[in-house]
DRENMARMI-43517 format. One line per field, with one value per residue (C-alpha): x, y, z; residue in three letters. Coordinates in Angstrom, 3 decimals. Layout:
! residues N
xx: (X ...) $
yy: (Y ...) $
zz: (Z ...) $
res: (ala ...) $
END
This chain:
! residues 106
xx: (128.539 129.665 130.762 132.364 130.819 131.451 132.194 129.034 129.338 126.545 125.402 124.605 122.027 123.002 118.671 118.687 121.989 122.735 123.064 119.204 118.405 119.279 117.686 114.569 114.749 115.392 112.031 110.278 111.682 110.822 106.875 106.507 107.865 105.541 102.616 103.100 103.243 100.197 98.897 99.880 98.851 95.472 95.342 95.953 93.213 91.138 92.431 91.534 87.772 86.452 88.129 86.773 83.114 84.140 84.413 81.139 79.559 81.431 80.320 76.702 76.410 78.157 75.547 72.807 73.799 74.094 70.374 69.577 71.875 70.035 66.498 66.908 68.706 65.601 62.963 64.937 64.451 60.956 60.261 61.425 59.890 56.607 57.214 57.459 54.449 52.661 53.396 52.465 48.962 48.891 49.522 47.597 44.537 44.925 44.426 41.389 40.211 38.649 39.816 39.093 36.614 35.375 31.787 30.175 29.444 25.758) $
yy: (57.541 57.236 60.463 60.207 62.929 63.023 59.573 58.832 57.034 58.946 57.625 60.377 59.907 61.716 62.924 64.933 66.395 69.180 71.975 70.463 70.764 74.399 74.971 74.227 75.060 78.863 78.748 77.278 79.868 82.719 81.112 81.083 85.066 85.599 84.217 86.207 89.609 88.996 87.987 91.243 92.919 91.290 92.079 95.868 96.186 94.610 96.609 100.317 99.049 98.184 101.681 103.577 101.584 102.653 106.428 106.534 105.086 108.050 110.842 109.604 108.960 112.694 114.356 112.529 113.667 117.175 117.219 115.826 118.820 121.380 120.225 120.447 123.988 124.948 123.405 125.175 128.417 127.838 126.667 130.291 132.327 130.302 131.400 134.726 134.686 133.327 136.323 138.896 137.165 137.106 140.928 141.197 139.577 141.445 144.724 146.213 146.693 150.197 153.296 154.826 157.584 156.027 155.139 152.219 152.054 151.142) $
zz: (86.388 89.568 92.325 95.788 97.958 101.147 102.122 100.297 96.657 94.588 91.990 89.001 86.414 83.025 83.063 86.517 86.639 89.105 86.983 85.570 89.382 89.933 86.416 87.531 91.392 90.048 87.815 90.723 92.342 90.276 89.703 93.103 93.620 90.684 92.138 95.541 93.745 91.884 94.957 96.298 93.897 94.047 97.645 97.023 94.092 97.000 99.199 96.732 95.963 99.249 100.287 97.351 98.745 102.306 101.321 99.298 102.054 104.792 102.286 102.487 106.492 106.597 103.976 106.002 108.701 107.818 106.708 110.120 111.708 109.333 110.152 113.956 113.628 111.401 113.906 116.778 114.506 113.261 117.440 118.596 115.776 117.017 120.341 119.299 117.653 120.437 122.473 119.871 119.659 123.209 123.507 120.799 122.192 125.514 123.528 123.082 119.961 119.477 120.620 123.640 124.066 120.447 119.674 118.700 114.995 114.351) $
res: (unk unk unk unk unk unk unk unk unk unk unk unk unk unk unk unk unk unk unk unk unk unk unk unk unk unk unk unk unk unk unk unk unk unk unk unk unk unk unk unk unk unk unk unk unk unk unk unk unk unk unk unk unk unk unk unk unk unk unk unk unk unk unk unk unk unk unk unk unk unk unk unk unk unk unk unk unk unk unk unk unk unk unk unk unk unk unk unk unk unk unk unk unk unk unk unk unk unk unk unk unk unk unk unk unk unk) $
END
């Protein structure tokens, strides 16, 4: 079978007709959208673990550093209350002991 088309002569086979052509140029067509939204999709379950892993990861650093926040405000505390003591003793030491006007026990 034999076609004019424009100013060409076209020879067309009976196997690979045109409607046989758009047939399969809409399934490649539709395999290829098909691969790119699995692909997306794959990309977006990606995408949700490594930020589910990224969180984890945020919630730890931020507990650990609470603890570290915690132990230096406790220090600081336990550092004054030291202090403090420090001076009682030292009053304490300056002191005397016994009474005044008391007398030696024997």
């Amino acid at each position: 079978m034999r076609e004019f088309w424009g100013g060409i002569l076209v020879k067309v086979s009976s196997v690979f007709s045109e409607r046989k052509a758009r047939k399969w140029l809409w399934i490649a067509l539709g395999a290829f959208v098909a691969l790119q939204i699995y692909f997306v999709q794959e990309l977006l379950a990606a995408l949700m673990l490594f930020t589910g892993v990224f969180v984890v990861c945020a919630l730890i650093a931020l507990a650990l550093f609470l603890v570290e926040r915690a132990s230096r405000w406790g220090l600081g505390a336990a550092g004054q209350q030291a202090k403090r003591a420090i001076v009682v003793a030292e009053e304490i030491s300056k002191k005397q002991l016994r009474r005044p006007r008391s007398e030696p026990a024997q």
